[in-house]
C-alpha positions as CSV (number, residue, x, y, z in Angstrom):
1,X,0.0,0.0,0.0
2,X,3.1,2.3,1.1
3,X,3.7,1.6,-2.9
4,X,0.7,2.5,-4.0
5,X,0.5,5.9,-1.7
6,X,4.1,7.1,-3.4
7,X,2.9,6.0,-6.9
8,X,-0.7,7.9,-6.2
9,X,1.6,10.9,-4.9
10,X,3.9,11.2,-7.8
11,X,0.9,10.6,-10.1
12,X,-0.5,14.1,-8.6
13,X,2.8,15.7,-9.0
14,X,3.0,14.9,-12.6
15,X,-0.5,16.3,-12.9
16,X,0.0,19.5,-11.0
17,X,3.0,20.2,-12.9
18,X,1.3,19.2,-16.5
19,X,-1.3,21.9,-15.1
20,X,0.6,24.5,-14.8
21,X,2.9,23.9,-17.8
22,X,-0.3,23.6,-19.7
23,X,-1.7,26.9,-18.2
24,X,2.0,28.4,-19.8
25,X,1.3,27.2,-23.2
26,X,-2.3,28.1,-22.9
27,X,-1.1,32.1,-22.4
28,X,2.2,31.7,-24.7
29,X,-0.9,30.3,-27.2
30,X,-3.4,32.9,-26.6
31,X,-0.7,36.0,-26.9
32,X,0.7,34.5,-30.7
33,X,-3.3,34.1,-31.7
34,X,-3.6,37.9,-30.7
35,X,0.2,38.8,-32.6
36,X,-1.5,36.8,-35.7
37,X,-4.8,38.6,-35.4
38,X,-2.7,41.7,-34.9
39,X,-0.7,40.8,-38.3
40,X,-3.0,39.7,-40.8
41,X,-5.5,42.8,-39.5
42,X,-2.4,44.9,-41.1
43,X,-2.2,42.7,-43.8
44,X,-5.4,43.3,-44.6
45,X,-5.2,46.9,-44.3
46,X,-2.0,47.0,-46.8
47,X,-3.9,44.9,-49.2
48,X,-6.7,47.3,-49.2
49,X,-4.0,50.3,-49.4
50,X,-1.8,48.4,-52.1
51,X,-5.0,47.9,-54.2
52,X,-6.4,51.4,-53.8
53,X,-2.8,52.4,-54.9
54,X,-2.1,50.5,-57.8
55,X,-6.4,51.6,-59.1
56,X,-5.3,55.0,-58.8
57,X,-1.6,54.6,-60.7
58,X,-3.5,52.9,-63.3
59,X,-6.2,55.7,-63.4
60,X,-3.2,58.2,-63.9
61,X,-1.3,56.3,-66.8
62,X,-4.5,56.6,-68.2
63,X,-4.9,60.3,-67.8
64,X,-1.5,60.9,-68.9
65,X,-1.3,58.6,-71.9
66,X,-0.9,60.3,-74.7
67,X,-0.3,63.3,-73.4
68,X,2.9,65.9,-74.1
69,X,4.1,68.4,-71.6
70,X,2.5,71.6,-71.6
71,X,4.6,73.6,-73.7
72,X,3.3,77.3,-74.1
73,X,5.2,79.0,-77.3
74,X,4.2,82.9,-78.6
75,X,3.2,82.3,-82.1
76,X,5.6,86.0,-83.1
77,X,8.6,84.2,-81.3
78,X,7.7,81.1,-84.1
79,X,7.7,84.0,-86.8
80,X,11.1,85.2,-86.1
81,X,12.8,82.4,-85.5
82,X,11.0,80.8,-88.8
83,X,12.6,84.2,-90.5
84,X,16.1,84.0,-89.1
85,X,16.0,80.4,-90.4
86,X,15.0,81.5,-94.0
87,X,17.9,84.3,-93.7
88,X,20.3,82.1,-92.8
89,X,19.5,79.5,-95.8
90,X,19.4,82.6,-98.2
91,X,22.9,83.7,-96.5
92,X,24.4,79.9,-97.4
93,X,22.6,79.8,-100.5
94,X,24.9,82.7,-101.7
95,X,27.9,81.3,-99.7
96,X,27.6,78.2,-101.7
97,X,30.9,77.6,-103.8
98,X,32.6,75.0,-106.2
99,X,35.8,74.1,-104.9
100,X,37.3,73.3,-108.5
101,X,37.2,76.3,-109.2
102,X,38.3,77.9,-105.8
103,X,41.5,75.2,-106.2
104,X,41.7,76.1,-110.2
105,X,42.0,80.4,-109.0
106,X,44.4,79.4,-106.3
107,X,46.6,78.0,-108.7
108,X,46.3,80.6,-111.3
109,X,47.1,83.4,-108.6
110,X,49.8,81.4,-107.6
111,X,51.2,81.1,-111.1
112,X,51.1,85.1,-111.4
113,X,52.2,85.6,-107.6
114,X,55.3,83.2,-108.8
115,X,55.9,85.4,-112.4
116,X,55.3,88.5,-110.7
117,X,58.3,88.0,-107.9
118,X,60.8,86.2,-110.7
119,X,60.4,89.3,-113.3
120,X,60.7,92.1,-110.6
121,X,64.1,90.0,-108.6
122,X,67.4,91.5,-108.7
């Protein structure tokens, strides 16, 4: 019986001490359920931001598509520039030259330069 008193004693021990380890596991459970609620609550909300996000980035491609930049120009400013432009291609237009001939004249006045110095030497 002495036996069965020790084994009936350690029995309750094991209990007692399951108990309270249980009672642990029970709060160390109870505060990760709330961290989870706690994370997929702000998952949620991110979601719902993310979505609203990427709705109103796809609402401004399509306001902007096709669109330039605002570019504001005086239509006298267009004039004058448009008028310096046909100046300058009248300008080149007389500039414009054949450079057989300019190389033909620059041996010809070379020639003369060449006669001119041998008749008037010492």
């Amino acid at each position: 019986m002495d036996e069965l008193a020790q084994f009936f004693k350690e029995l309750q021990n094991r209990y007692e001490m399951s108990l309270a380890q249980n009672k642990k596991l029970k709060k160390e459970n109870d505060f990760l359920k709330n961290k989870l609620e706690i994370v997929l609550n702000e998952k949620k909300d991110l979601s719902i931001s993310f979505e609203k996000m990427k709705k109103d980035f796809d609402k401004y491609k399509l306001i902007c598509k096709g669109k330039s930049p605002n570019i504001t120009f005086n239509k006298n400013e267009f004039l004058d520039i448009q008028k310096y432009i046909d100046a300058l291609d009248t300008t080149l237009k007389k500039c414009a030259f054949d450079t057989n001939y300019i190389y033909v004249s620059k041996e010809k006045n070379l020639k003369e330069i060449y006669i001119s110095f041998i008749s008037h030497a010492p």
